[in-house]
C-alpha positions, 0 to 999 in steps of 0.5 A: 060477948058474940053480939058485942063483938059483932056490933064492936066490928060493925062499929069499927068498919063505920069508923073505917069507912068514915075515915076512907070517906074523909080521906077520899075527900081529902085526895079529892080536894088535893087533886083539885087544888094541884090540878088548879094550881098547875094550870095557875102555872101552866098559864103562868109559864105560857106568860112569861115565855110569851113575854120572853119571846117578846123581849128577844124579838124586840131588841133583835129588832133594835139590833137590825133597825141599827145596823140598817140605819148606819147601812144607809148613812154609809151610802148607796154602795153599802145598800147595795152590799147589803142587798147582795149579802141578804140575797146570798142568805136567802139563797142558801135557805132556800137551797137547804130547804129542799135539799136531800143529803143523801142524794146529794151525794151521789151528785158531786158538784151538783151544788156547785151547778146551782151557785153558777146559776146564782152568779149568773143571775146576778151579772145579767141583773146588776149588769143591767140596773147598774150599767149607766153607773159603772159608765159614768165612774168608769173614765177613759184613762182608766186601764179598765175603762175599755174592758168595761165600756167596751167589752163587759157592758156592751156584750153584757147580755150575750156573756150572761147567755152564754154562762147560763147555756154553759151551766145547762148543758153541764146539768144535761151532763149530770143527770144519772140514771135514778135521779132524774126526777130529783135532777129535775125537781132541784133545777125548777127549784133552783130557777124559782129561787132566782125568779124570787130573790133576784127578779125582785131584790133587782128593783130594790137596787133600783130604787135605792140608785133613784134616790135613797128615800125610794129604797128606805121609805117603803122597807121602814114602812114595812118594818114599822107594819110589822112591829105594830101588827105584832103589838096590836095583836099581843095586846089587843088581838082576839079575832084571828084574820087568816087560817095561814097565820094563826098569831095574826089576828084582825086588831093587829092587821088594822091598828097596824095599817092606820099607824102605817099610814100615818107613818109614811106621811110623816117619813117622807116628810122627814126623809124629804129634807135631806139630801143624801136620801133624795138625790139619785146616785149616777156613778159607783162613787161613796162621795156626798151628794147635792142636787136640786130636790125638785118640785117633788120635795119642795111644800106646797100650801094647801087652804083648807076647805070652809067646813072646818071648825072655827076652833081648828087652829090651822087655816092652810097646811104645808104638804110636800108632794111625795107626802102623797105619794106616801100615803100610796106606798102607807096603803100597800104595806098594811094591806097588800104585802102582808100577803107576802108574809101569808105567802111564806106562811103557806110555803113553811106548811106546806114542808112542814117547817117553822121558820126558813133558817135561824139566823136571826134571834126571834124572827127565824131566817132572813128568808122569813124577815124578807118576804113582805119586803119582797112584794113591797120592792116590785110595788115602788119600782113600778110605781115610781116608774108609772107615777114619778120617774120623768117620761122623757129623754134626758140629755144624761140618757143620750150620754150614756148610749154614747159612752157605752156603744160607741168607740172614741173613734166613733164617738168624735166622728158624732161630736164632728158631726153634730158641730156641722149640723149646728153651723148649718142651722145657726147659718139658716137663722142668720139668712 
């Protein structure tokens, strides 16, 4: 009895490990087939955010690629509104992101300081783009026609100096024991921010007075780089192109470059039948424009060379002159301003920050959809002016130096003057 009941126990302990065993196993499996199954999961989550994030950012883009288009139909005033609203966003980013609230305060109207700054900013920069528009709406039987002619316009600069000496010495005023370093800091910060928002959005006013096309062609072409950049890469993107950026990859920085490029020839094809985009405006009126387009606008027919195939269907093309100048402004937008966007990347780390604000659904701040447009703005102002703007006097440009620095005295003191020199001279070629 004492021996079966050893091998009885010895046969149950069997069954027991036997059954521990195949529990084991079983647990063992389960937790293999949850642990696959969450990461089944765990991917498809990552699929579906990254396709809803996709949806938000695409028809936030639709939404401002047509509030921008109706903008433009609206005209050159409207543009320049629209600027000055962005600039006002960008601004108040840019001051909340250094901003420390428990020291501000201890500074009362220190905020108010920075905003005195931004206004001055403001008058010294549209004051001087602008002022041969403002003259030449502004007439002379207008109330406020001398105020500004003779008062606003010509001691423009003088009033800009002033207002910024008066906000400096109200900073010098301000700066309490303690915070000195803080006062200081907030002042170069406040000075950055101009330099960056209105010493570049001042050549966007600018080129959108040149003509429209040179304000529209390169802001559409960098959006265009962007959304592309953002397709390529989600659908295509495996190599990343720069540590600053880890969502930005190689695919996407060159399937963006080539169909920007190809897209601004064929933009400024289109933007250069329209007169509304190709005329410059020379007053602050809303009203329609006609001009001549000038040769930049008009076809030119170009043979093509005999090493082209036989089947190549087409012998000559007609290319407008500003198609190559787009192609210019192509290249810039895929490989120069990005560095704009790698720029505010850095930036955003370097205070540890994902985006500049949240006023726009799946794009971050305006601050964060402004940067590349930035660096872009410089770039066709600088090469309208080297490579197509008239390098010569015009008579519009010695009519406004009269209208702006002289009287009326003075003003028909010069039109009696030039008379006599005329009559003089038709005298000597009748002698």
């Amino acid at each position: 009895m004492k021996g079966g009941g050893v091998v009885m126990a010895a046969s149950g302990t069997g069954i027991a490990r036997q059954r521990h065993k195949k529990r084991s196993g079983e647990d063992l499996r389960n937790l293999l087939d949850g642990t696959k199954a969450n990461g089944e999961n765990k991917q498809e989550n990552e699929t579906a955010k990254k396709y809803r994030s996709m949806r938000i950012r695409t028809l936030s883009s639709i939404w401002m690629i047509g509030g921008f288009v109706l903008v433009v139909y609206m005209g050159h005033i409207y543009i320049w509104a629209m600027i000055i609203i962005i600039q006002l966003f960008m601004v108040k980013e840019l001051f909340t992101l250094a901003r420390a609230s428990q020291r501000e305060r201890q500074l009362p109207g220190f905020r108010l300081l920075n905003w005195l700054f931004f206004i001055t900013a403001m008058l010294y920069v549209y004051g001087r783009f602008l002022s041969k528009q403002l003259t030449t709406t502004m007439h002379s039987d207008q109330v406020l026609s001398p105020f500004f002619k003779h008062g606003l316009i010509k001691y423009h600069m003088i009033i800009c100096y002033f207002m910024y000496i008066a906000g400096f010495v109200w900073f010098i005023l301000t700066l309490k024991k303690g915070m000195y370093q803080y006062q200081f800091g907030q002042y170069a910060w406040t000075h950055m921010i101009l330099f960056v928002v209105f010493a570049q959005s001042s050549f966007t006013v600018a080129n959108i007075f040149e003509g429209i096309i040179w304000f529209l062609l390169p802001a559409s072409l960098i959006v265009i780089n962007d959304i592309m950049a953002y397709f390529f890469g989600v659908f295509f993107g495996k190599t990343p192109l720069i540590k600053l950026s880890p969502k930005k990859t190689w695919e996407g920085f060159i399937g963006a470059s080539i169909t920007t490029v190809l897209s601004a020839f064929i933009l400024a094809y289109v933007m250069g039948q329209f007169e509304w985009l190709t005329c410059p405006r020379k007053d602050l009126s809303t009203g329609w424009l006609h001009c001549d387009p000038g040769p930049l606008f008009k076809p030119k027919d170009y043979t093509l060379s005999s090493s082209v195939p036989d089947w190549f269907p087409w012998r000559e093309v007609s290319v407008m002159p500003v198609q190559r100048h787009a192609i210019a402004f192509g290249l810039f937008a895929s490989i120069v301003a990005p560095f704009g966007g790698f720029f505010a990347s850095g930036f955003k780390r370097a205070f540890k920050i994902k985006d500049f604000g949240d006023s726009i659904p799946g794009h971050g701040g305006i601050t964060d959809r402004m940067d590349c447009q930035m660096v872009m703005a410089v770039f066709s102002y600088i090469y309208y002016q080297s490579f197509i703007a008239p390098h010569h006097y015009s008579t519009d440009f010695f009519l406004n130096q009269i209208l702006v620095n002289l009287t009326l005295e003075e003003q028909i003191n010069l039109y009696r003057q030039l008379g006599d020199i005329l009559n003089t001279s038709q005298h000597k070629l009748q002698l």
